[in-house]
C-alpha positions in Angstrom: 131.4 43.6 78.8 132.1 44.7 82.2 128.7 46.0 82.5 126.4 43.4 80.3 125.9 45.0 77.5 127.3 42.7 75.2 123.4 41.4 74.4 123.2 44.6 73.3 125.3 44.0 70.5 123.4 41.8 67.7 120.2 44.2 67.7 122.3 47.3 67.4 124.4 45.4 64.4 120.9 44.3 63.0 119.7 48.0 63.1 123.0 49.2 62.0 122.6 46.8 58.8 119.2 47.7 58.0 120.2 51.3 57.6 123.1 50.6 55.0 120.7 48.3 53.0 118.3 51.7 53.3 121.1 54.1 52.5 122.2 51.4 49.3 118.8 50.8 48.1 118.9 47.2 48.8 116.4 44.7 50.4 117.3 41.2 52.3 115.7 38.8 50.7 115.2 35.6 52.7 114.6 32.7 50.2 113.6 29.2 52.4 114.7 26.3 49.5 114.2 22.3 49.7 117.1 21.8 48.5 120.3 24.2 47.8 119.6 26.7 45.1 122.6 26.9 42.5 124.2 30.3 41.0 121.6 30.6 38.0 118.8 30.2 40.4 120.1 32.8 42.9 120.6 35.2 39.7 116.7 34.4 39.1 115.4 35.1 42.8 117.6 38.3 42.6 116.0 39.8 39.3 112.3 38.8 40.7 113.1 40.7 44.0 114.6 43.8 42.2 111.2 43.6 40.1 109.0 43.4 42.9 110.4 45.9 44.7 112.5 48.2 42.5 115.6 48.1 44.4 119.3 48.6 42.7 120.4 45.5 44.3 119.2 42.3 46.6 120.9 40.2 49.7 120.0 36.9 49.9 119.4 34.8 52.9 119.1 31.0 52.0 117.8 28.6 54.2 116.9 25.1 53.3 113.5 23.4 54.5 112.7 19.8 54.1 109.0 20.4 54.8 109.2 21.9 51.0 108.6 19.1 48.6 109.9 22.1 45.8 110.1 25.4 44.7 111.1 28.2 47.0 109.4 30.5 49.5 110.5 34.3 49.4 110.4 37.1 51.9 111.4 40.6 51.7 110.1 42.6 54.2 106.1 41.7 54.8 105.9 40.4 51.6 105.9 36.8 50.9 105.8 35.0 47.6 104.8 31.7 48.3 106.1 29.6 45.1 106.6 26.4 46.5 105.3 22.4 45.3 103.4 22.5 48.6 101.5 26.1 48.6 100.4 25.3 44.5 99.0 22.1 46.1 97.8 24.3 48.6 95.8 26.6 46.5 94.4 24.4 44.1 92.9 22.7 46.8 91.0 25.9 47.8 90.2 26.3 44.5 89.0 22.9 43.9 87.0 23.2 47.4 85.2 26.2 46.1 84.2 25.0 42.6 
């Protein structure tokens, strides 16, 4: 502390995480919600991820965000799956636009 390297603590404990989830075969899942996601759903997120991705097990990260009207939004790693109310509306617009 005495020489400032307390900010030096949250990216090594970030690193330091990432490695166990390696050495574990597990991902972090972050899962953005609009409203908060109960047991069964959780259970359901976890079994998509560990298909997606073929991990032995998944950490999830829940976040709720009002601009969802429903569904969820899913990100492990650089992959997103976008299966919200508002990114359907989204892409049947494109689609619609296109036709």
């Amino acid at each position: 502390m005495d020489r400032g390297r307390v900010a030096l603590l949250m990216p090594i404990l970030t690193q330091f995480q990432a490695m166990v989830r390696e050495i574990n075969q597990t991902v972090l899942a972050e899962v953005s919600s609009a409203i908060e996601l109960s047991d069964a759903q959780k259970d359901s997120v976890r079994q998509r991820v560990i298909s997606m991705t073929g991990a032995r097990a998944v950490e999830l990260s829940t976040e709720l965000d009002a601009s969802l009207l429903g569904g969820v939004i899913i990100k492990v790693g650089s992959q997103v799956v976008d299966a919200s109310l508002r990114g359907q509306l989204r892409r049947i617009g494109i689609q619609l636009g296109s036709a």
